[in-house]
mmCIF file of the N, C-alpha and C atoms, coordinates in Angstrom:
data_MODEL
# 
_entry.id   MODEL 
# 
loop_
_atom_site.group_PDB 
_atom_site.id 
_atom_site.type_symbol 
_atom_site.label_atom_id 
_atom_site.label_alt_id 
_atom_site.label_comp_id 
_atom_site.label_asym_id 
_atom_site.label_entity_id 
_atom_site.label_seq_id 
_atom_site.pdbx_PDB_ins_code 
_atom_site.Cartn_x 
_atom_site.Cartn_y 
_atom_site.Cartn_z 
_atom_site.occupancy 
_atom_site.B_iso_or_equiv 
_atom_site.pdbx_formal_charge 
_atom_site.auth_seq_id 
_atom_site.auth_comp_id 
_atom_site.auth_asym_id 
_atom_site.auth_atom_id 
_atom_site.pdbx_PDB_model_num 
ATOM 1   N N  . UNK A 1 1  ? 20.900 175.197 25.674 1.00 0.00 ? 1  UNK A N  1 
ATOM 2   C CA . UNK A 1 1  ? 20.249 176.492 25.834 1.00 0.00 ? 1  UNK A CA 1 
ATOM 3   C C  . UNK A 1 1  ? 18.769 176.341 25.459 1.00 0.00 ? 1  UNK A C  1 
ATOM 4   N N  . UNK A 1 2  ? 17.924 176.742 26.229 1.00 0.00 ? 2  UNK A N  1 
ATOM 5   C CA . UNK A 1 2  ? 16.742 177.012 25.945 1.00 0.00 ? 2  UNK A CA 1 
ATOM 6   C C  . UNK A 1 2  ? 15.835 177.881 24.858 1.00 0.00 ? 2  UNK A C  1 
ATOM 7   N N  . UNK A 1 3  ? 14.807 177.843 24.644 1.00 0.00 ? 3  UNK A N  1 
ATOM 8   C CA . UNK A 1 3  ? 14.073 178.521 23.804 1.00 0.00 ? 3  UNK A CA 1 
ATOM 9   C C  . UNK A 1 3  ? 14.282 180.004 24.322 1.00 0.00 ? 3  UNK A C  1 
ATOM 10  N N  . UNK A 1 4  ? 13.934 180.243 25.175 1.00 0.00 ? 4  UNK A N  1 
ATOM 11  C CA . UNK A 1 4  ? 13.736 181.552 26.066 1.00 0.00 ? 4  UNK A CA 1 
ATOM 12  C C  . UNK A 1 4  ? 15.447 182.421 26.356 1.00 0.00 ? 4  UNK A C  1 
ATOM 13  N N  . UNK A 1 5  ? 15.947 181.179 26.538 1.00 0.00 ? 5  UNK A N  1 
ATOM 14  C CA . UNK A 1 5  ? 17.645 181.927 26.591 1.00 0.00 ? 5  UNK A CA 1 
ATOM 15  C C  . UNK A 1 5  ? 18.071 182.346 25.291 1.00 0.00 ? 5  UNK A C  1 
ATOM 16  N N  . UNK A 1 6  ? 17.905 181.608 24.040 1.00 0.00 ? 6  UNK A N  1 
ATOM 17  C CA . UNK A 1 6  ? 18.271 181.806 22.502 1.00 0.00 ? 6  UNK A CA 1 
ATOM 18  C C  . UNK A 1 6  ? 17.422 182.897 22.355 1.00 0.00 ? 6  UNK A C  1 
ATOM 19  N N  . UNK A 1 7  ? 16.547 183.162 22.247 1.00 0.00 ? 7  UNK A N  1 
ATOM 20  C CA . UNK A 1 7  ? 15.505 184.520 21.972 1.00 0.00 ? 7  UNK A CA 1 
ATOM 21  C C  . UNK A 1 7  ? 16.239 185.423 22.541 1.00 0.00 ? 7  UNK A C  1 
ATOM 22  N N  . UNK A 1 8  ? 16.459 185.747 23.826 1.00 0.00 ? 8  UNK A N  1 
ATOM 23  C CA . UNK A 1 8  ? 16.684 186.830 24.573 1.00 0.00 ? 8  UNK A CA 1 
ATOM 24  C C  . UNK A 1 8  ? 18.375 187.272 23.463 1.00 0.00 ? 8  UNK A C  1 
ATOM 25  N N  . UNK A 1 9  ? 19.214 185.814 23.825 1.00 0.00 ? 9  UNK A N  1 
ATOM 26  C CA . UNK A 1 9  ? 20.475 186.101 23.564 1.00 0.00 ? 9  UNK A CA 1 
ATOM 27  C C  . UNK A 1 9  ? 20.377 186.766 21.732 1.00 0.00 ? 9  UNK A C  1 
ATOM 28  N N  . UNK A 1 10 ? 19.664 186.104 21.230 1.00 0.00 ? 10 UNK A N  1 
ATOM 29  C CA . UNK A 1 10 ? 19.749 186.906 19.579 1.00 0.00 ? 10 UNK A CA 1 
ATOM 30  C C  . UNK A 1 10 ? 19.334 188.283 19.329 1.00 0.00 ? 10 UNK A C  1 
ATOM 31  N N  . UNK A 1 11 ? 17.826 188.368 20.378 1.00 0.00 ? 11 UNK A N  1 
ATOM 32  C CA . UNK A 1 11 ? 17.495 189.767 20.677 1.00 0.00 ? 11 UNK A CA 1 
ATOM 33  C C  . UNK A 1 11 ? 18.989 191.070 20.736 1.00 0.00 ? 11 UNK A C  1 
ATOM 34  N N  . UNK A 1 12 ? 19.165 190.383 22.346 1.00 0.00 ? 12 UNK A N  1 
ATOM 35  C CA . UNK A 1 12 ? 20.333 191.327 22.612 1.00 0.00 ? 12 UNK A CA 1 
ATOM 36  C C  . UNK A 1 12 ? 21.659 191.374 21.570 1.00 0.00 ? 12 UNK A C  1 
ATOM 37  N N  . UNK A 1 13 ? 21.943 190.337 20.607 1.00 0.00 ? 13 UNK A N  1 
ATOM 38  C CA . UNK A 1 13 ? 22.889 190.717 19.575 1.00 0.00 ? 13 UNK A CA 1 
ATOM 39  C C  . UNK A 1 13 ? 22.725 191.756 18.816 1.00 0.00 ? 13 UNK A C  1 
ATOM 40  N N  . UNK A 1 14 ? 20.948 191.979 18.374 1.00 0.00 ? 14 UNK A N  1 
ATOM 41  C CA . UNK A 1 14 ? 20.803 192.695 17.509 1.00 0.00 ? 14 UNK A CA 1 
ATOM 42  C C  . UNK A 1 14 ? 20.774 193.893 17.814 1.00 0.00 ? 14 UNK A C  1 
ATOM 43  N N  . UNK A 1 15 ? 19.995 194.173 19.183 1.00 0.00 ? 15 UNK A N  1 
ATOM 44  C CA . UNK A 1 15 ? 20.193 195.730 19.522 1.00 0.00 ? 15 UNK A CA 1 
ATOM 45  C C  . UNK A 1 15 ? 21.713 196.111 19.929 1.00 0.00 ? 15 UNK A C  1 
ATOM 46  N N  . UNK A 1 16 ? 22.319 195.259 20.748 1.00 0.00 ? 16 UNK A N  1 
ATOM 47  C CA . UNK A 1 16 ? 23.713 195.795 20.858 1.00 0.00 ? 16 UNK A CA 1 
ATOM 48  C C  . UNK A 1 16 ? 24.424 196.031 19.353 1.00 0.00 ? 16 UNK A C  1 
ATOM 49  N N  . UNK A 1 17 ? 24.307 195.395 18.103 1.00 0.00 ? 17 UNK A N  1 
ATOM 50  C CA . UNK A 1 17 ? 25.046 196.213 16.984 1.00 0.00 ? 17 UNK A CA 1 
ATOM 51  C C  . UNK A 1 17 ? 24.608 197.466 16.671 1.00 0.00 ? 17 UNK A C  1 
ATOM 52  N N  . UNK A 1 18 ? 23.085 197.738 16.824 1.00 0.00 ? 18 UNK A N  1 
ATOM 53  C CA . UNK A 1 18 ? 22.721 198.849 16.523 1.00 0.00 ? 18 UNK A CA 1 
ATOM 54  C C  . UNK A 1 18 ? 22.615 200.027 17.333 1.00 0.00 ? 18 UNK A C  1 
ATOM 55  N N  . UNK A 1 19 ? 22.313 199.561 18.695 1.00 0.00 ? 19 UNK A N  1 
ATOM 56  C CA . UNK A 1 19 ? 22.017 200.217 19.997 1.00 0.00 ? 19 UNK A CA 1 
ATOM 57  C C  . UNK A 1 19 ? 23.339 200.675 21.292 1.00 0.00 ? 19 UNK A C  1 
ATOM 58  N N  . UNK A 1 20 ? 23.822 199.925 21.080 1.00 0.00 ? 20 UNK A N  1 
ATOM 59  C CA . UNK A 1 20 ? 25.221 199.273 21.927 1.00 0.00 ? 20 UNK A CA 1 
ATOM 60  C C  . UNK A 1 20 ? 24.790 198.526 23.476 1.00 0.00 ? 20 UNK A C  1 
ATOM 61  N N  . UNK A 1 21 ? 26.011 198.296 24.048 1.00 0.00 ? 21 UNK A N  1 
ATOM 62  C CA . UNK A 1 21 ? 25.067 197.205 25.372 1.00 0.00 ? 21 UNK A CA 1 
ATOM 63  C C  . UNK A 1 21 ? 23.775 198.161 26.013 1.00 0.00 ? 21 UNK A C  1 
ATOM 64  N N  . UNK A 1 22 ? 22.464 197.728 26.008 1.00 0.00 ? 22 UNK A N  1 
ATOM 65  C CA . UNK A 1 22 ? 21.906 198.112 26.761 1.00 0.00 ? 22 UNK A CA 1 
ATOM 66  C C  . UNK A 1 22 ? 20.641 196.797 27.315 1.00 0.00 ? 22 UNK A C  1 
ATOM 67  N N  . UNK A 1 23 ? 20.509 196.782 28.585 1.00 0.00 ? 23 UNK A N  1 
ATOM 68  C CA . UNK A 1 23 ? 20.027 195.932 29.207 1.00 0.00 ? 23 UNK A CA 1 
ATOM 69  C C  . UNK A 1 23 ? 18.883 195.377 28.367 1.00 0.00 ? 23 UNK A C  1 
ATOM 70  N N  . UNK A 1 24 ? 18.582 193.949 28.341 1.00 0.00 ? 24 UNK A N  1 
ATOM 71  C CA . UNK A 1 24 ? 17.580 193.706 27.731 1.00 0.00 ? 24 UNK A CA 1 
ATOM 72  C C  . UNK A 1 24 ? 16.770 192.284 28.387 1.00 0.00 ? 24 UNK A C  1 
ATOM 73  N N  . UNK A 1 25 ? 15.467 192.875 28.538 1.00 0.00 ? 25 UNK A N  1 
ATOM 74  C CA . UNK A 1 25 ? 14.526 191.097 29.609 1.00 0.00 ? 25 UNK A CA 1 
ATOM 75  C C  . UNK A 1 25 ? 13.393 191.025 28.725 1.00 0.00 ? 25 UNK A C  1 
ATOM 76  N N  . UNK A 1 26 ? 12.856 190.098 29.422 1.00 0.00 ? 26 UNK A N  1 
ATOM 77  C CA . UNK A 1 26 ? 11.517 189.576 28.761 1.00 0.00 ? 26 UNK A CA 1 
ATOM 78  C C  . UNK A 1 26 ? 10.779 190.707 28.259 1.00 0.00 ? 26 UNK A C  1 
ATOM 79  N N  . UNK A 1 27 ? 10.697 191.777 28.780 1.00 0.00 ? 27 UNK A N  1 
ATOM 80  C CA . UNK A 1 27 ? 9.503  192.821 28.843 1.00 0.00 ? 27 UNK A CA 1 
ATOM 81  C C  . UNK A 1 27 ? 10.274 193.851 28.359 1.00 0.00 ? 27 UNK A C  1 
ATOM 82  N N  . UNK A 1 28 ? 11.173 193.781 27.544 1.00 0.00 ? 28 UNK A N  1 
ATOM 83  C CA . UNK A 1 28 ? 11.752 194.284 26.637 1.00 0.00 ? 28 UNK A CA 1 
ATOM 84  C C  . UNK A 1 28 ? 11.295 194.889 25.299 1.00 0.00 ? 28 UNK A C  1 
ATOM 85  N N  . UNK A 1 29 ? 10.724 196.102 25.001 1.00 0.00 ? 29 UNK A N  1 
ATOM 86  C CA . UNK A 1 29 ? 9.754  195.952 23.628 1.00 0.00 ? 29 UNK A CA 1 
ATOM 87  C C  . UNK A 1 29 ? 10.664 196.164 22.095 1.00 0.00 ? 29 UNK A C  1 
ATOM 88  N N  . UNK A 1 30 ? 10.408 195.579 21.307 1.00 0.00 ? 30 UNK A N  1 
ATOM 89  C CA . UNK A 1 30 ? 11.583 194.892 19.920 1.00 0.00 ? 30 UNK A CA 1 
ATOM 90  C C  . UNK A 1 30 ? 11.524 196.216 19.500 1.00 0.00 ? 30 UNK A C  1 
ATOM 91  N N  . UNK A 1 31 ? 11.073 196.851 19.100 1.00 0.00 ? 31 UNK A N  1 
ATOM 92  C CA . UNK A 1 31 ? 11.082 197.706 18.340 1.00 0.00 ? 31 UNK A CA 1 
ATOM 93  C C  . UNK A 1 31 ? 11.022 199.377 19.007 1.00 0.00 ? 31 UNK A C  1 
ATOM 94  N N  . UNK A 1 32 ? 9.584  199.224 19.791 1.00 0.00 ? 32 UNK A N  1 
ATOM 95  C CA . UNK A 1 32 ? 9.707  200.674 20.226 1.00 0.00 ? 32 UNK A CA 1 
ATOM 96  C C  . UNK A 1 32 ? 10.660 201.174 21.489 1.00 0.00 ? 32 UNK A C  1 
ATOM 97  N N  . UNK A 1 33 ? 11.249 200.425 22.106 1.00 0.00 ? 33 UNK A N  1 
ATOM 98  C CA . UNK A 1 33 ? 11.969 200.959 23.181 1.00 0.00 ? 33 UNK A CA 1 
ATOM 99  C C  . UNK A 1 33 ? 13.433 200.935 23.235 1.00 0.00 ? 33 UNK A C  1 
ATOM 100 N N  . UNK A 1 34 ? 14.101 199.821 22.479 1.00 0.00 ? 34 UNK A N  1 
ATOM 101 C CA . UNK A 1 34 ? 15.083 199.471 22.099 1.00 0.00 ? 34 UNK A CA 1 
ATOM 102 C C  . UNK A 1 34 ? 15.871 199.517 20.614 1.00 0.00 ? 34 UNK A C  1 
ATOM 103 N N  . UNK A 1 35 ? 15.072 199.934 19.804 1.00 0.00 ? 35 UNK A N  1 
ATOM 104 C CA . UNK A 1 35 ? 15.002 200.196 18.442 1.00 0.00 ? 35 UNK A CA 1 
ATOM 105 C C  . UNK A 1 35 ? 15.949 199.005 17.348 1.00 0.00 ? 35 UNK A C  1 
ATOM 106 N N  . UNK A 1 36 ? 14.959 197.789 17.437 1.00 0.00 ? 36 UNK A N  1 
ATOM 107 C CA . UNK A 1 36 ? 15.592 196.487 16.070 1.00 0.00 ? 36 UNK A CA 1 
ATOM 108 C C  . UNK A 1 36 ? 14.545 197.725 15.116 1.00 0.00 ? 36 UNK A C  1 
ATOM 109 N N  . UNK A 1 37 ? 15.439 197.789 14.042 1.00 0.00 ? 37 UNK A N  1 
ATOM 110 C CA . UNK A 1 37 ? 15.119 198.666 13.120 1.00 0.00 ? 37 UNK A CA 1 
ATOM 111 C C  . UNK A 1 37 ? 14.554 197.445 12.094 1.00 0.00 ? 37 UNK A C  1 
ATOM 112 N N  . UNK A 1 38 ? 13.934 197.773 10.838 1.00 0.00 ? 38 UNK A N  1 
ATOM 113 C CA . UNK A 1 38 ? 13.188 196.597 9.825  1.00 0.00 ? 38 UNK A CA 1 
ATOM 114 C C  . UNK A 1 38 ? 14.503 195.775 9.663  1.00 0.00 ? 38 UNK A C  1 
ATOM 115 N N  . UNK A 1 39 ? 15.508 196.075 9.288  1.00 0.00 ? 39 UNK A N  1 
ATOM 116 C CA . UNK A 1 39 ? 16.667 195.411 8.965  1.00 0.00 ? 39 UNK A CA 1 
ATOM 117 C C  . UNK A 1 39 ? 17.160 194.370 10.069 1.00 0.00 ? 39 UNK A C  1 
ATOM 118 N N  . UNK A 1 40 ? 17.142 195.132 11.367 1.00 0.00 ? 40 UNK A N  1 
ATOM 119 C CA . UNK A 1 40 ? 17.406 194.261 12.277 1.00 0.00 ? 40 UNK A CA 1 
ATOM 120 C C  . UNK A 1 40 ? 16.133 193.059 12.639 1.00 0.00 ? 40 UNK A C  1 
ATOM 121 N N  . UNK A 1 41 ? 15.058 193.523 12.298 1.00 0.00 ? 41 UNK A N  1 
ATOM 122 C CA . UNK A 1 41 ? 14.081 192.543 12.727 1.00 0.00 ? 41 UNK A CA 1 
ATOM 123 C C  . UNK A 1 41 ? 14.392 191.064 11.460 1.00 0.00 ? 41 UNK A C  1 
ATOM 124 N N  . UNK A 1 42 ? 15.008 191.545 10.290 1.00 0.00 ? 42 UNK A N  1 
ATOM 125 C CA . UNK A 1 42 ? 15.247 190.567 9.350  1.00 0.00 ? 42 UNK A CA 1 
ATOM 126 C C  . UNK A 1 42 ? 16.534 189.442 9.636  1.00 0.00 ? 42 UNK A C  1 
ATOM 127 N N  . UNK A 1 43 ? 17.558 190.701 10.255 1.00 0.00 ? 43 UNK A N  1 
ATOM 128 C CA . UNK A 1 43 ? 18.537 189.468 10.677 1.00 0.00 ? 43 UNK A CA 1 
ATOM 129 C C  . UNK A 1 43 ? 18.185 188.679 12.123 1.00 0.00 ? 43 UNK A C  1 
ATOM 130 N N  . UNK A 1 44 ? 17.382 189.328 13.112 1.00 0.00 ? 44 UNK A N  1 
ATOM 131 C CA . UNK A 1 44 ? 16.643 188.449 14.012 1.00 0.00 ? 44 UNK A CA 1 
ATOM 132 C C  . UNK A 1 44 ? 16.256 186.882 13.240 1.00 0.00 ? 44 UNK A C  1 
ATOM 133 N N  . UNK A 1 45 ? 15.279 187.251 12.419 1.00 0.00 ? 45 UNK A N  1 
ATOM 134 C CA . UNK A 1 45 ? 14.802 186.337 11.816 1.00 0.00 ? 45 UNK A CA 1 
ATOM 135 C C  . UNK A 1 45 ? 15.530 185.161 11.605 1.00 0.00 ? 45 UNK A C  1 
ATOM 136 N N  . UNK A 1 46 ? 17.073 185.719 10.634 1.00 0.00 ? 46 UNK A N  1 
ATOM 137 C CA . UNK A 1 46 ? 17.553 184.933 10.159 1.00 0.00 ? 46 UNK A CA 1 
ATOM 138 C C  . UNK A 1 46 ? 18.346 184.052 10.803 1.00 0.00 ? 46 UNK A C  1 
ATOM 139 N N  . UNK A 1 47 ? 18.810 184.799 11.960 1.00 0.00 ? 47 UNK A N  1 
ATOM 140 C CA . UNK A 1 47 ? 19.166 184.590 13.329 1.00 0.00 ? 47 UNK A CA 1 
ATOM 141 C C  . UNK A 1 47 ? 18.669 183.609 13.864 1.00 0.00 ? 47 UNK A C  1 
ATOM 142 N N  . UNK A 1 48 ? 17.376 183.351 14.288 1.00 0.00 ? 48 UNK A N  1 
ATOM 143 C CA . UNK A 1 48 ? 16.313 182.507 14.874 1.00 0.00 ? 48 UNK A CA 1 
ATOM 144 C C  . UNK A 1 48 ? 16.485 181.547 13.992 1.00 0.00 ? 48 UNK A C  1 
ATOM 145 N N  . UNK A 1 49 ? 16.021 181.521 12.798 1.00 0.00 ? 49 UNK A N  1 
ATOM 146 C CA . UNK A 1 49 ? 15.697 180.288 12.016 1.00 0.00 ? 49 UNK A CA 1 
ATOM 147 C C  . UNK A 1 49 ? 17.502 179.817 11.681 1.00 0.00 ? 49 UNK A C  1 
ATOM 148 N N  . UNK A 1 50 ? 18.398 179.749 12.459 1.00 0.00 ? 50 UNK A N  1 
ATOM 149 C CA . UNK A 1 50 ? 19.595 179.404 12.095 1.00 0.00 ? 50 UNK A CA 1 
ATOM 150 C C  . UNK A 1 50 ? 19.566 179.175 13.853 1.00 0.00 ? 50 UNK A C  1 
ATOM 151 N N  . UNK A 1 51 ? 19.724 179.287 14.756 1.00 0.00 ? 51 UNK A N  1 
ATOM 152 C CA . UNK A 1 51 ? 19.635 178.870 15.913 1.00 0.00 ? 51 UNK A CA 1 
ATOM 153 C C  . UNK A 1 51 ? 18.613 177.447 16.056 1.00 0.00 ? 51 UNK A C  1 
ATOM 154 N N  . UNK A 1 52 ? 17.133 177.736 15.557 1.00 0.00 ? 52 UNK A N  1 
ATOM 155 C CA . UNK A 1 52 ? 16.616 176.883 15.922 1.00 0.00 ? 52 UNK A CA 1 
ATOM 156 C C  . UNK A 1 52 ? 15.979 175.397 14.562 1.00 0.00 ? 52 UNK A C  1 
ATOM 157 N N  . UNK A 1 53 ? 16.642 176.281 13.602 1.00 0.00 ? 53 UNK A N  1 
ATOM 158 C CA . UNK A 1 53 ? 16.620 174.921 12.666 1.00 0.00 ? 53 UNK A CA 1 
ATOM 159 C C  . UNK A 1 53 ? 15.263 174.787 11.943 1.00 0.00 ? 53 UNK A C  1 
ATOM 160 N N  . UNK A 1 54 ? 14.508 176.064 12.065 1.00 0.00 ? 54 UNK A N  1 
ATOM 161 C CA . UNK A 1 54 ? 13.392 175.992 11.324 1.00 0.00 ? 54 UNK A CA 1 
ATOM 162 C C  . UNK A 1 54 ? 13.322 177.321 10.249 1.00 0.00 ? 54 UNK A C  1 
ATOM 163 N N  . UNK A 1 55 ? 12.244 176.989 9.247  1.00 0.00 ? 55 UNK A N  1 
ATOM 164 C CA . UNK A 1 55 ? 11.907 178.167 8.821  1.00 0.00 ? 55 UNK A CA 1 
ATOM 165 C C  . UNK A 1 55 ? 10.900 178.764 8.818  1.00 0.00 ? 55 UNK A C  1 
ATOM 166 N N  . UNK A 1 56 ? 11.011 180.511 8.796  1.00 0.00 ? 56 UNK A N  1 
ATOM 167 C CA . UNK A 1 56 ? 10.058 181.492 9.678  1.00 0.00 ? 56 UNK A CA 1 
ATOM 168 C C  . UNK A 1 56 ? 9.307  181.878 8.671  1.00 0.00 ? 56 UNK A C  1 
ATOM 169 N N  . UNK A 1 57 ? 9.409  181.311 7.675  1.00 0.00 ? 57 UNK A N  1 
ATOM 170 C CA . UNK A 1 57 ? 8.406  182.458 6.226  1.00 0.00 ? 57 UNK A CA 1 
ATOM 171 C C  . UNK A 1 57 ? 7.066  182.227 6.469  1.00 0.00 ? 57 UNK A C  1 
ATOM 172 N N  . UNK A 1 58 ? 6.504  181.088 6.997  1.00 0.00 ? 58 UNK A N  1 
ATOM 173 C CA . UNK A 1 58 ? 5.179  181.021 7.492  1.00 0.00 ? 58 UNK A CA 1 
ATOM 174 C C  . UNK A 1 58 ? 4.836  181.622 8.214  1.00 0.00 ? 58 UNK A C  1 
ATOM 175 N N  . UNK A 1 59 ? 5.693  182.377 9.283  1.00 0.00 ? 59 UNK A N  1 
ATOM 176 C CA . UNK A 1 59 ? 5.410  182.526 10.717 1.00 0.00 ? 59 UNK A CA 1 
ATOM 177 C C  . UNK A 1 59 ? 6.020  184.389 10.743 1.00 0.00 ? 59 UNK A C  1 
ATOM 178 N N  . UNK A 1 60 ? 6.413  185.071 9.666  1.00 0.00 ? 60 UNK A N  1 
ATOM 179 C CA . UNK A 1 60 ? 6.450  186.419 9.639  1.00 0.00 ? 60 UNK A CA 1 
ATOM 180 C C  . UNK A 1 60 ? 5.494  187.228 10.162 1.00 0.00 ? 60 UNK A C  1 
ATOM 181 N N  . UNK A 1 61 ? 4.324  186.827 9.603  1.00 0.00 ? 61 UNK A N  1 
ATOM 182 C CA . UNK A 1 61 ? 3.030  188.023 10.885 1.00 0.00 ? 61 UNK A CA 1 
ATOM 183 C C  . UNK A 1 61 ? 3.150  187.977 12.031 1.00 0.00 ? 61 UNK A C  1 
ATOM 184 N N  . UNK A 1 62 ? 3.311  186.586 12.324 1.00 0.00 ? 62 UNK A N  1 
ATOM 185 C CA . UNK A 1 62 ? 3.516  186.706 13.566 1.00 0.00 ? 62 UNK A CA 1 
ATOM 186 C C  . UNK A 1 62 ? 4.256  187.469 14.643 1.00 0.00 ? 62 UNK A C  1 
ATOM 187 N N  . UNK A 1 63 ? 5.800  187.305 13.809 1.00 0.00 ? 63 UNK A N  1 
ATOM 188 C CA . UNK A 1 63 ? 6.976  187.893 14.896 1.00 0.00 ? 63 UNK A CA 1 
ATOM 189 C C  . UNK A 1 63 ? 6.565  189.104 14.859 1.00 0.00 ? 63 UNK A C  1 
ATOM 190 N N  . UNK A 1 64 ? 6.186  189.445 13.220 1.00 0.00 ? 64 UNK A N  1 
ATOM 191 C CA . UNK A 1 64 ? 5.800  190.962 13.374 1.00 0.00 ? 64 UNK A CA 1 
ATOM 192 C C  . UNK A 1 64 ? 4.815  191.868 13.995 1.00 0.00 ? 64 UNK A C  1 
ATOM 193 N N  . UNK A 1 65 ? 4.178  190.603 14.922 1.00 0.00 ? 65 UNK A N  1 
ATOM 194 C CA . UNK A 1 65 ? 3.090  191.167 15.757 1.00 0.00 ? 65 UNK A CA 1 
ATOM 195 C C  . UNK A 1 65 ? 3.636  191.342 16.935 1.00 0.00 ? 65 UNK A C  1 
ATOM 196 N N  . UNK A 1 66 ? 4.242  190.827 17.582 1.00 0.00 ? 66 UNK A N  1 
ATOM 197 C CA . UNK A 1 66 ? 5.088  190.662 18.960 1.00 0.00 ? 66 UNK A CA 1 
ATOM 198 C C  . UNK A 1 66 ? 5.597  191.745 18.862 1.00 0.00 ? 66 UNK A C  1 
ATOM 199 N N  . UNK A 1 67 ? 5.337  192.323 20.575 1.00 0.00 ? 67 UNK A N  1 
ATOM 200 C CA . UNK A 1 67 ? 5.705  193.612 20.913 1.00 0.00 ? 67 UNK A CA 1 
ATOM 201 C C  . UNK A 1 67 ? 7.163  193.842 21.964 1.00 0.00 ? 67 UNK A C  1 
ATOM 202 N N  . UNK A 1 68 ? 7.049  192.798 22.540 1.00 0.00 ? 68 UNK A N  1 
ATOM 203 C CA . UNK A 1 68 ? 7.979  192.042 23.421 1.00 0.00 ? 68 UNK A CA 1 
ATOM 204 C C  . UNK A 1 68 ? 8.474  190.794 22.918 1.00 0.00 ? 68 UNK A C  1 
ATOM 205 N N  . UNK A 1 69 ? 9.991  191.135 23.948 1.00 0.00 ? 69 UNK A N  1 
ATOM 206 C CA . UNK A 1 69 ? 10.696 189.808 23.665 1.00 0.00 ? 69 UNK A CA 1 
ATOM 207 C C  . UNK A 1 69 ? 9.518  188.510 24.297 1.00 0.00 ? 69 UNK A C  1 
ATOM 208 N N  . UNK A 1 70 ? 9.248  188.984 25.232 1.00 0.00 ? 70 UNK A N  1 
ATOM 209 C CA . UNK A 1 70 ? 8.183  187.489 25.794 1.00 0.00 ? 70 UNK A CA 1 
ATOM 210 C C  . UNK A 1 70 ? 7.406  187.291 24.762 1.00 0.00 ? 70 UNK A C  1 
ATOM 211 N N  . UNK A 1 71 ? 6.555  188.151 23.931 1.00 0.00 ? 71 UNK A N  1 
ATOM 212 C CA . UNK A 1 71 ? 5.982  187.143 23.204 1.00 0.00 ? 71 UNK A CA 1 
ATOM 213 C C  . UNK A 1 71 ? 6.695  186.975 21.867 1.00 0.00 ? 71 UNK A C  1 
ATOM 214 N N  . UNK A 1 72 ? 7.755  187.179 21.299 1.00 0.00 ? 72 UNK A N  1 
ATOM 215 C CA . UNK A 1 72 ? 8.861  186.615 20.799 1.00 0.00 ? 72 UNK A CA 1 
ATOM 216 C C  . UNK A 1 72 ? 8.830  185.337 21.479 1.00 0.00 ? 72 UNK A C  1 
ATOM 217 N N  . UNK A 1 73 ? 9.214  185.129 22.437 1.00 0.00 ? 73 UNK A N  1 
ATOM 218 C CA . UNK A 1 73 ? 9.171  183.534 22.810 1.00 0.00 ? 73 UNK A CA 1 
ATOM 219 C C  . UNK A 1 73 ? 8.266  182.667 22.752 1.00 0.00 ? 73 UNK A C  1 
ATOM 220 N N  . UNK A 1 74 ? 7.261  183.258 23.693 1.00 0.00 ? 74 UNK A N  1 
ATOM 221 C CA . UNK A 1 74 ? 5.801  182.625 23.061 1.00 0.00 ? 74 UNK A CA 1 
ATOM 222 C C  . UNK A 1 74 ? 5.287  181.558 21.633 1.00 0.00 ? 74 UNK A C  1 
ATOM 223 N N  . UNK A 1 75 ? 5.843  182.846 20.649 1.00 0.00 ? 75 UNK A N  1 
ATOM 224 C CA . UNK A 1 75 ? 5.872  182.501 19.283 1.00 0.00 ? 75 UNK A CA 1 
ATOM 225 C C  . UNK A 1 75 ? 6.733  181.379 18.882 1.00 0.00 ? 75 UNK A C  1 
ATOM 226 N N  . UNK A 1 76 ? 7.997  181.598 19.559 1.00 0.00 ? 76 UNK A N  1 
ATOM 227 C CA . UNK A 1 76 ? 8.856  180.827 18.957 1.00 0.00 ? 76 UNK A CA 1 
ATOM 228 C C  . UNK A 1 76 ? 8.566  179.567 19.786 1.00 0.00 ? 76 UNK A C  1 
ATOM 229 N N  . UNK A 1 77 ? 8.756  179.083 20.771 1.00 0.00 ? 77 UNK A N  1 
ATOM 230 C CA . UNK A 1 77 ? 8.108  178.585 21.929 1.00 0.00 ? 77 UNK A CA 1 
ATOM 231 C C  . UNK A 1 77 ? 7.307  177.385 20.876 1.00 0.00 ? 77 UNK A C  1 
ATOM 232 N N  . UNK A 1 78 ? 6.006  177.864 20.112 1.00 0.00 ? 78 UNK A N  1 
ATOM 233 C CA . UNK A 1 78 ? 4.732  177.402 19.770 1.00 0.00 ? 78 UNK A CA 1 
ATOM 234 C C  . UNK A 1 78 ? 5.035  176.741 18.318 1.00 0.00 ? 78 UNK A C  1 
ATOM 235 N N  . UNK A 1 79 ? 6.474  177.964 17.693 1.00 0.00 ? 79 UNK A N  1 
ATOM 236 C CA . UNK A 1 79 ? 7.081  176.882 16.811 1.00 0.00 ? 79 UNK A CA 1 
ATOM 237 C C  . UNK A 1 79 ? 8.004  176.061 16.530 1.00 0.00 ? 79 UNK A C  1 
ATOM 238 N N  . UNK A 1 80 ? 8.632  176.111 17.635 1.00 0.00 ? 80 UNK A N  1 
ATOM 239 C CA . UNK A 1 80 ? 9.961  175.201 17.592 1.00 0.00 ? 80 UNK A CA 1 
ATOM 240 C C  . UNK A 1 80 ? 8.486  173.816 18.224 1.00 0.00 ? 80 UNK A C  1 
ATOM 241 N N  . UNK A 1 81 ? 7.981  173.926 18.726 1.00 0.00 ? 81 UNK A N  1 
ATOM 242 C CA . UNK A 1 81 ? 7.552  172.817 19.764 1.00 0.00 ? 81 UNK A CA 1 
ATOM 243 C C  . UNK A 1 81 ? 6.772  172.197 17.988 1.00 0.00 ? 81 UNK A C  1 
ATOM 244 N N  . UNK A 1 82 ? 6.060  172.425 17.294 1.00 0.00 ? 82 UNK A N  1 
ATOM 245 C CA . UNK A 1 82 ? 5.616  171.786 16.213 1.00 0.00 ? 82 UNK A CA 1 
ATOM 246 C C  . UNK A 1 82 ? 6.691  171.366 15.499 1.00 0.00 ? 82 UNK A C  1 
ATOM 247 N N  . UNK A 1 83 ? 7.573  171.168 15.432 1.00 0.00 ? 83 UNK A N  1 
ATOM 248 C CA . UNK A 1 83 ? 8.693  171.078 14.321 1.00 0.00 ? 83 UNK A CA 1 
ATOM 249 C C  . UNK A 1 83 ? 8.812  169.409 14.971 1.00 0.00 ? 83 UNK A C  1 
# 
């Protein structure tokens, strides 16, 4: 699985516990349209850095800047590739 497939797929775990199935793509926005609440943006996190084998404590402004899943990937994308 890819960078871009793992993002999307953890994304959509998190809003479907909170949200229930609702469609989710690149241009998907984390927070305001789909609602990962602070809690959910934490198990994202924990999510990610357990999928991809790194850790995100450096890299928190970041996600927390991303408005979209795309640049969710982006990000992650820029840090899985340094690891």
């Amino acid at each position: 699985m890819d960078i871009k497939e793992t993002v999307i797929m953890c994304c959509r775990e998190i809003i479907e516990k909170s949200r229930g199935n609702i469609e989710v793509d690149m241009d998907t926005a984390i927070s305001r349209d789909k609602g990962i609440d602070s809690l959910g943006i934490v198990n994202l996190v924990l999510e990610l850095e357990d999928k991809f084998g790194v850790e995100l404590d450096n890299y928190l402004a970041d996600i927390r800047k991303c408005e979209t899943i795309r640049d969710l990937v982006d990000v992650m994308t820029g840090i899985v590739e340094k690891k």
